[in-house]
C-alpha positions in Angstrom: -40.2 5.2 -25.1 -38.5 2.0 -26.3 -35.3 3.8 -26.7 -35.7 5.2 -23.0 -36.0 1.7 -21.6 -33.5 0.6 -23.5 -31.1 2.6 -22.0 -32.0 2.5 -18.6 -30.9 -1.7 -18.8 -27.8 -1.0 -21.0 -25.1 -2.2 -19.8 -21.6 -0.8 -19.6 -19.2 -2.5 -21.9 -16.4 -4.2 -19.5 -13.4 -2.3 -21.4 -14.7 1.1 -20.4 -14.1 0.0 -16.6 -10.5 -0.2 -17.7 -7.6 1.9 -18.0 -7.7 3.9 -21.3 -4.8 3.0 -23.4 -1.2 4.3 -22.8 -2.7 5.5 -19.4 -0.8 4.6 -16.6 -2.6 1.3 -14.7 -2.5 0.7 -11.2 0.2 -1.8 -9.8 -1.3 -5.3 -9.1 0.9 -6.1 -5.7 -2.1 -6.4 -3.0 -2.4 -10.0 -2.0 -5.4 -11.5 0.3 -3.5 -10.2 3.3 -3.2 -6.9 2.7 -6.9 -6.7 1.1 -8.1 -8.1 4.7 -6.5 -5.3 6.8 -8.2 -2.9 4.0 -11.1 -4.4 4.8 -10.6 -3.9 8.6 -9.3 -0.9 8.6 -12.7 0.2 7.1 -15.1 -2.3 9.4 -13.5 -2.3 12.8 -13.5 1.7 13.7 -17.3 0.9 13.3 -17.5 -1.1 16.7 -17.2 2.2 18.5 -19.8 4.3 17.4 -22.3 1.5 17.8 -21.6 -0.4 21.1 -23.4 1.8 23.1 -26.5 3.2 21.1 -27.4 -0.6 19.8 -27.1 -1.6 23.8 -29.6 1.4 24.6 -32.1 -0.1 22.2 -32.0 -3.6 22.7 -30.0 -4.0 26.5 -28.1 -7.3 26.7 -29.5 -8.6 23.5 -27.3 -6.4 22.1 -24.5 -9.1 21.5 -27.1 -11.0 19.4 -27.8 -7.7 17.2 -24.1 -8.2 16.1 -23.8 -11.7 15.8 -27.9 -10.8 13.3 -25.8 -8.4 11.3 -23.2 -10.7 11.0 -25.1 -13.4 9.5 -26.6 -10.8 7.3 -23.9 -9.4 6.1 -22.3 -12.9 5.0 -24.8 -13.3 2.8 -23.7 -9.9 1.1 -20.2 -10.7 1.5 -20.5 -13.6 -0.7 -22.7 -11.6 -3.5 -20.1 -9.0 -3.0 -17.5 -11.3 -4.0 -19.0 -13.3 -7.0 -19.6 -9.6 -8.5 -16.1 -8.8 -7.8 -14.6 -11.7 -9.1 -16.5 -11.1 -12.6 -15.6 -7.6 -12.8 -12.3 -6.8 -11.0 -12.1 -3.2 -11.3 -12.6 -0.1 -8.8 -15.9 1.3 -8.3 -17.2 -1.1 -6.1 -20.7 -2.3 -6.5 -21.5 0.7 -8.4 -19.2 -0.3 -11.4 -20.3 -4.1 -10.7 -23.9 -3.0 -11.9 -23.1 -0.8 -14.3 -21.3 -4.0 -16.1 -23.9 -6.4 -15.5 -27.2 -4.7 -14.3 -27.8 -1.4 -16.3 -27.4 2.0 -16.0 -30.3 2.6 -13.9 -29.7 0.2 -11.1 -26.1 1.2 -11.1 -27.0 5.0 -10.8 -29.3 4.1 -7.6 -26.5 2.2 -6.0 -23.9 4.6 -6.6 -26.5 7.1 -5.3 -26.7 5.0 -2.0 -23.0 4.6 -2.1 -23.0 8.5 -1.2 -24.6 7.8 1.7 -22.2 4.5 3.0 -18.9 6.4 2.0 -19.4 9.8 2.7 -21.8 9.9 5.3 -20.2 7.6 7.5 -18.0 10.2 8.4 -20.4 11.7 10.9 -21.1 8.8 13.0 -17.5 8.1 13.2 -16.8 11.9 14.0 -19.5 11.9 16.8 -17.4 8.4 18.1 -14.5 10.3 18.1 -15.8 13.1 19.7 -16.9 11.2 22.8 -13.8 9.3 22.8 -11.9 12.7 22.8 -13.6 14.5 25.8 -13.6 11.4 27.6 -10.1 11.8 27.5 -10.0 15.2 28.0 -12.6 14.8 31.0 -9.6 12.7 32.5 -7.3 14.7 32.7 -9.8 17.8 34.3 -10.7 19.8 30.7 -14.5 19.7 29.6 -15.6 21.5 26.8 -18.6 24.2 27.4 -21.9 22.6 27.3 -23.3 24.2 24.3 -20.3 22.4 22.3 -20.1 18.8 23.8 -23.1 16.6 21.3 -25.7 16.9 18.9 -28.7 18.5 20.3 -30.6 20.9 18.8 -34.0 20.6 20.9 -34.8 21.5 23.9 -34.4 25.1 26.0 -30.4 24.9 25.2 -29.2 23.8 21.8 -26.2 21.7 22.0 -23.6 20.9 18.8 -20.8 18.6 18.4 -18.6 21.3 17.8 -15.2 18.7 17.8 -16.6 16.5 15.7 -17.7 19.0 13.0 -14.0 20.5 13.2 -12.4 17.1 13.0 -14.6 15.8 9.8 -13.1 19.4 8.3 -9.8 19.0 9.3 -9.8 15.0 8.0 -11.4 16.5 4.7 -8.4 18.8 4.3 -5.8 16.5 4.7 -7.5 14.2 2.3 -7.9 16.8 -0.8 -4.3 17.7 -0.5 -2.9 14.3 -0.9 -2.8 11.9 1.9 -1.8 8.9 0.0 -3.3 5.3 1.1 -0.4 2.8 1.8 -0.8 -0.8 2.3 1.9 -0.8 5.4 0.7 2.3 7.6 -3.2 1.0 7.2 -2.1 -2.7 8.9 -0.4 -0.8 11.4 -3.1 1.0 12.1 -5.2 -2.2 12.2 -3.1 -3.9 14.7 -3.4 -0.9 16.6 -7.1 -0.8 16.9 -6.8 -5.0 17.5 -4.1 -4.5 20.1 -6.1 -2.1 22.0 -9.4 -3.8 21.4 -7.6 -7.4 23.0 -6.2 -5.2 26.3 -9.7 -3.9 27.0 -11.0 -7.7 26.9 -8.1 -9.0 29.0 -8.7 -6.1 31.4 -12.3 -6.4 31.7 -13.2 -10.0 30.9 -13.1 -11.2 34.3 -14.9 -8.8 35.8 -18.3 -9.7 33.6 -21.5 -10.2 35.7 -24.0 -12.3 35.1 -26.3 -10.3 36.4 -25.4 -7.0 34.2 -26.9 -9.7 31.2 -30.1 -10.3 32.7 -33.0 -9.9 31.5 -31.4 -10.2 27.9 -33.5 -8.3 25.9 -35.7 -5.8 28.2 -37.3 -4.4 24.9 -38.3 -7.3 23.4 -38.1 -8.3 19.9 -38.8 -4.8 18.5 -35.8 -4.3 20.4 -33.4 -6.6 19.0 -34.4 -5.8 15.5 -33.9 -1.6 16.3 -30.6 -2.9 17.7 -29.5 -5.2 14.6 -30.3 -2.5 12.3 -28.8 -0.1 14.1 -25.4 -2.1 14.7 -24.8 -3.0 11.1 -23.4 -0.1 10.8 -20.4 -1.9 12.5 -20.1 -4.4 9.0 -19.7 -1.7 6.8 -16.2 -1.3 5.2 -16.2 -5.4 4.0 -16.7 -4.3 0.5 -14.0 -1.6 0.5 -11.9 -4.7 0.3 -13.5 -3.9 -3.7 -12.2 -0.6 -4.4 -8.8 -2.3 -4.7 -9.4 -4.8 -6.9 -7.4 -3.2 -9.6 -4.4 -3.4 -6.9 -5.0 -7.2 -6.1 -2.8 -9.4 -7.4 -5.0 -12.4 -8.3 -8.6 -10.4 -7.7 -10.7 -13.4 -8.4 -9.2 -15.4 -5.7 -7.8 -12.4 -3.5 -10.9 -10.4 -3.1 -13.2 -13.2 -2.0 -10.6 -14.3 0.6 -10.2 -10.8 1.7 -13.8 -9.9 1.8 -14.8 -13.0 4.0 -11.3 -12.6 6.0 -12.5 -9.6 7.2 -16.1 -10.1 7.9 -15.3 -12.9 9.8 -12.4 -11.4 12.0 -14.5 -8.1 12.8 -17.5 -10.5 13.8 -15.7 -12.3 16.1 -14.3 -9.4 17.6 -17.3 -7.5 18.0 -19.4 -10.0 19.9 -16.1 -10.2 22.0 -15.9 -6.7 23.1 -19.9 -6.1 23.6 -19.7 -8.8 25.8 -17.2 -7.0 28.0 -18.5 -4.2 27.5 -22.1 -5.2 28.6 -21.1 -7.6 30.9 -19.0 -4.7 33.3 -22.0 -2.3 33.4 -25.7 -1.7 33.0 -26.3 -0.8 29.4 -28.5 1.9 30.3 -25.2 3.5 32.3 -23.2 3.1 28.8 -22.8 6.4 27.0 -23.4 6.1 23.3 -20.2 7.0 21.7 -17.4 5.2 24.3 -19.5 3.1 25.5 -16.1 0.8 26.0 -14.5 3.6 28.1 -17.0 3.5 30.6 -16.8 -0.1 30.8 -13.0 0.0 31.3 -13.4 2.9 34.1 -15.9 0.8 35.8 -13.4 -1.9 35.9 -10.1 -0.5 36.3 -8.8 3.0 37.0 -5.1 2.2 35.5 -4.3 5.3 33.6 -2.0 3.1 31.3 -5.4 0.6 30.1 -7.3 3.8 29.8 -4.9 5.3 26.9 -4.2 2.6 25.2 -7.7 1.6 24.8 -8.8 5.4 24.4 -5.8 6.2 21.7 -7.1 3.0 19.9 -10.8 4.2 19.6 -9.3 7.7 18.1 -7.2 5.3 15.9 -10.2 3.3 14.5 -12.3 6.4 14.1 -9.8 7.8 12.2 -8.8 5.1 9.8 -12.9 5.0 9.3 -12.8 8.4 8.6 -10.0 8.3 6.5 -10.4 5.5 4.1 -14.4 6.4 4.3 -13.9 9.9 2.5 -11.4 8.1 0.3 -13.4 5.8 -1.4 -16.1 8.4 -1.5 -13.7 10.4 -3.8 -13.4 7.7 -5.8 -17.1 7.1 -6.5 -17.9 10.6 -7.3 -14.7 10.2 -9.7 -15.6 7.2 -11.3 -19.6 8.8 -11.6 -17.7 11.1 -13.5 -15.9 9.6 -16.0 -18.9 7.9 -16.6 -20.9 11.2 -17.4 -23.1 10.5 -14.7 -22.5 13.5 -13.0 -20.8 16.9 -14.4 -16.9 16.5 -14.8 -16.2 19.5 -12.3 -17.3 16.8 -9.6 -14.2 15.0 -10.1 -11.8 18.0 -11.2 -8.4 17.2 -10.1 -6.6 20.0 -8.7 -3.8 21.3 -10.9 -1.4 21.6 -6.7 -2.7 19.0 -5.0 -3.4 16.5 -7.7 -6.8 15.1 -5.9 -10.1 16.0 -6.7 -9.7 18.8 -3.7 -13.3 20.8 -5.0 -15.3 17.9 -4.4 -13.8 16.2 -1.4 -13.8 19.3 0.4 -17.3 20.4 -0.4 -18.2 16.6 0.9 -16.3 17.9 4.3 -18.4 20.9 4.9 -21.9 19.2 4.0 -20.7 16.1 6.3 -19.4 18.1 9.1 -22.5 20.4 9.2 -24.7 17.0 9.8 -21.6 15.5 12.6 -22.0 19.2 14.2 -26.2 19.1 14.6 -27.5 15.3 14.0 -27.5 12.9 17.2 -25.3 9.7 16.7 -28.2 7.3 16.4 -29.5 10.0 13.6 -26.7 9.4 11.7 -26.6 6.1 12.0 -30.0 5.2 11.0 -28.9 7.2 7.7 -26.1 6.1 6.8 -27.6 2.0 7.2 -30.5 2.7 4.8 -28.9 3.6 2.0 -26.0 1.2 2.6 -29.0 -2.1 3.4 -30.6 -0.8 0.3 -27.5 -0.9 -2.0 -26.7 -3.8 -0.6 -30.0 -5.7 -1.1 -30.0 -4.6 -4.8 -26.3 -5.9 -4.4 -28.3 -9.5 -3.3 -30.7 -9.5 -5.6 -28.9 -8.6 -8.9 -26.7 -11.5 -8.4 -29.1 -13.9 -8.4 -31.0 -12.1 -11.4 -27.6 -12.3 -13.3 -27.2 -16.1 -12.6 -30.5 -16.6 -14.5 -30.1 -13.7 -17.3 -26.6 -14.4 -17.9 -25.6 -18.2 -16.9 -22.3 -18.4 -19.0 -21.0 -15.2 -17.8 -17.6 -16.1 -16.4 -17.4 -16.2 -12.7 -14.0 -16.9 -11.5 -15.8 -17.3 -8.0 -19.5 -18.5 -7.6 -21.2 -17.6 -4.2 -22.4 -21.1 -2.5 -25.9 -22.0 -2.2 -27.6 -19.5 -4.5 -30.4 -18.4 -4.6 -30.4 -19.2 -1.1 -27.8 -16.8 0.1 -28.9 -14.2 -2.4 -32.6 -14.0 -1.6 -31.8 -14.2 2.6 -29.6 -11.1 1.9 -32.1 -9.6 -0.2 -35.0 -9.8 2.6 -32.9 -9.0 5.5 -31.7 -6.1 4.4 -35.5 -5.2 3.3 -36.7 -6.4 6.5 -33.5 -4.9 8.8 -35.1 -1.2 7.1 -38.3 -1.9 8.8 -36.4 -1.4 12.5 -35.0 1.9 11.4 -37.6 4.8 12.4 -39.9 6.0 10.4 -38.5 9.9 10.1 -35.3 7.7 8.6 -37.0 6.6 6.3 -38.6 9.5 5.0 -35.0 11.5 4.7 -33.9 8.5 2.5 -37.1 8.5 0.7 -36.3 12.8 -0.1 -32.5 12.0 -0.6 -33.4 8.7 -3.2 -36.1 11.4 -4.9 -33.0 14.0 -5.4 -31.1 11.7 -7.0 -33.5 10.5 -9.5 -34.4 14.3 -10.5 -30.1 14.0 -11.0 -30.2 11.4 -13.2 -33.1 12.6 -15.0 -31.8 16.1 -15.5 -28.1 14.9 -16.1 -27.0 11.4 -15.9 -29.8 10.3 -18.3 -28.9 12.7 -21.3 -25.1 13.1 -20.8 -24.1 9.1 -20.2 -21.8 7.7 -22.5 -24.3 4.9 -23.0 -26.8 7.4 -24.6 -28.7 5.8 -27.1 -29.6 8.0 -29.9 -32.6 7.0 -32.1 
């Protein structure tokens, strides 16, 4: 019994997070620039999908939802960063724990991180989706009614047949070899940020007061269904992590990069749900372009309409992309870990990616884009992101007191303070999610402690034998 516990708090010695020896390393040449559009080209794509289903559960008060998460999500940022700066390797916060926390904390979260990375595909497929008929709609094509959303109740079952193609096609393209580059990411970013600062110069002055009032129809539940709901739009600021082997100076780099980001996206978001709120009714909003609608209402220049259309396919896209990326990368660095059996991260002897596992990922993801609604997936994919990132929270402060002389190149301010608010709101932010969420997360966490049990637990390389 003493042996068990004793492994379940190990820790991961720091040199196994690195290279092995005459392996090649990774080339350090990402400075705090480049980490921030990483970091953007992972958050801002999130904006669409969750514009129009937050609005539908908390009306106006929607704009405070985001500026809720925000706040929230600061406080993770920051935790985020001090466990960065003390382990600067891939992995994320996965790895983070595994140095620091134990094997058993670090199994949950990388568990979790399954849900952030590889289910946040669907939402962003269903976005896309939306955004694609709309633009198909405009130009007179509509797809048959069985194959336009999510919708499996009711007389006439309805899938999201595009969006289950397009998470298979993105899966493809992915396990043959699309490479990440610094330079075609930013341009992508400025794309989405170009489009996203046409739609506000083309809507802003048509705002209505009116459209804002009363601000929050549903009351507080509301606000706190919407906030929980809406985070979804924060998630990608710790991506900024997965390149911290890439980072020039990662204990300065990251942290910059990380907060860059966060703050950026925030400001943007409240921005553009303003607008978007402001032009028309939120109950007239559709949930996955909600921002189209608002344009149409406003405008009916063909030219607005594409650029701010071609720039939600262009956020969804990168979200997609970079999403299923660092997905790969968990399951790989799971792997080499002997968490999970080796043939999860095979590499493929053509391609050279781990093609088995990030296509199987595809078909299981695009199965749940094709028949779950968009505020389904969303709800999913925030509780097992809010729970990795309250664990996130609370083992830093844990470490500060366990481990005071650890090195810590950068120190979060104010702790505990900023560690135990991050810690509750993401505990308290699970309590607006509904009920049936929770009880998929609580089956999903379940599975993966049966995993660990079965495999993780007698195949790690930290197994301790009496």
């Amino acid at each position: 019994m003493r042996d068990t516990l004793r492994q379940l708090v190990a820790v991961q010695p720091l040199g196994w997070t690195q290279s092995e020896a005459g392996e090649p390393k990774l080339r350090r040449v990402l400075g705090w620039p480049a980490l921030t559009g990483i970091g953007l080209g992972t958050m801002l794509g999130g904006i669409f999908p969750t514009i129009g289903v937050g609005a539908h559960a908390a009306g106006p008060a929607v704009i405070l939802a985001y500026v809720l998460s925000g706040l929230v999500s600061l406080c993770v940022a920051l935790c985020y960063a001090e466990f960065a700066s003390m382990v600067p390797v891939a992995g994320s916060a996965y790895t983070y724990a595994y140095a620091t926390l134990g094997e058993l904390v670090a199994w949950i979260i990388g568990w979790d991180l399954i849900l952030e990375y590889g289910l946040s595909l669907a939402p962003t497929a269903s976005s896309l989706s939306d955004y694609f008929q709309h633009m198909l709609g405009n130009v007179g094509i509509v797809f048959p009614a069985w194959a336009q959303t999510a919708n499996l109740h009711g007389a006439h079952p309805q899938v999201d047949l595009f969006a289950g193609i397009v998470t298979l096609a993105i899966a493809v393209l992915v396990a043959i070899g699309i490479r990440e580059s610094a330079g075609v990411n930013g341009a992508l970013v400025m794309l989405q940020i170009v489009s996203m600062l046409v739609f506000i110069a083309a809507v802003a002055h048509a705002i209505r007061p009116a459209n804002l009032h009363p601000p929050a129809p549903f009351g507080y539940h509301g606000i706190l269904a919407s906030t929980a709901l809406v985070f979804f739009a924060y998630i990608g600021f710790d991506t900024v992590t997965v390149a911290s082997e890439e980072a020039k100076r990662p204990e300065r780099d990251v942290p910059i990069g990380i907060i860059l980001a966060l703050t950026i996206g925030g400001i943007l978001y409240v921005a553009l749900t303003l607008c978007t709120v402001g032009v028309l009714r939120f109950d007239r909003l559709s949930e996955g372009a909600a921002m189209l609608d608002a344009l149409g209402a406003v405008s009916k220049s063909h030219a607005l309409y594409w650029v701010v259309a071609i720039g939600g396919l262009a956020g969804n896209t990168t979200v997609m992309l970079t999403s299923l990326l660092g997905q790969v990368r968990i399951f790989y660095v799971m792997a080499r870990d002997r968490m999970l059996p080796p043939g999860v991260a095979r590499i493929h002897h053509v391609f050279r990616t781990p093609a088995r596992m990030t296509l199987i990922t595809g078909v299981v993801v695009a199965i749940f884009a094709a028949i779950l609604p968009l505020t389904a997936l969303l709800q999913l994919v925030n509780i097992g992101t809010l729970v990795a990132f309250g664990i996130v929270c609370a083992g830093v402060l844990v470490l500060r007191i366990a481990n005071p002389a650890a090195p810590r190149p950068f120190r979060a301010p104010l702790l505990p303070l900023f560690a135990i608010a991050g810690a509750v709101s993401c505990a308290y932010l699970i309590t607006g999610l509904q009920v049936a969420t929770w009880g998929r997360y609580i089956a999903w966490f379940l599975i993966g402690m049966i995993a660990y049990g079965i495999y993780g637990f007698r195949h790690s390389r930290l197994r301790i034998v009496p």
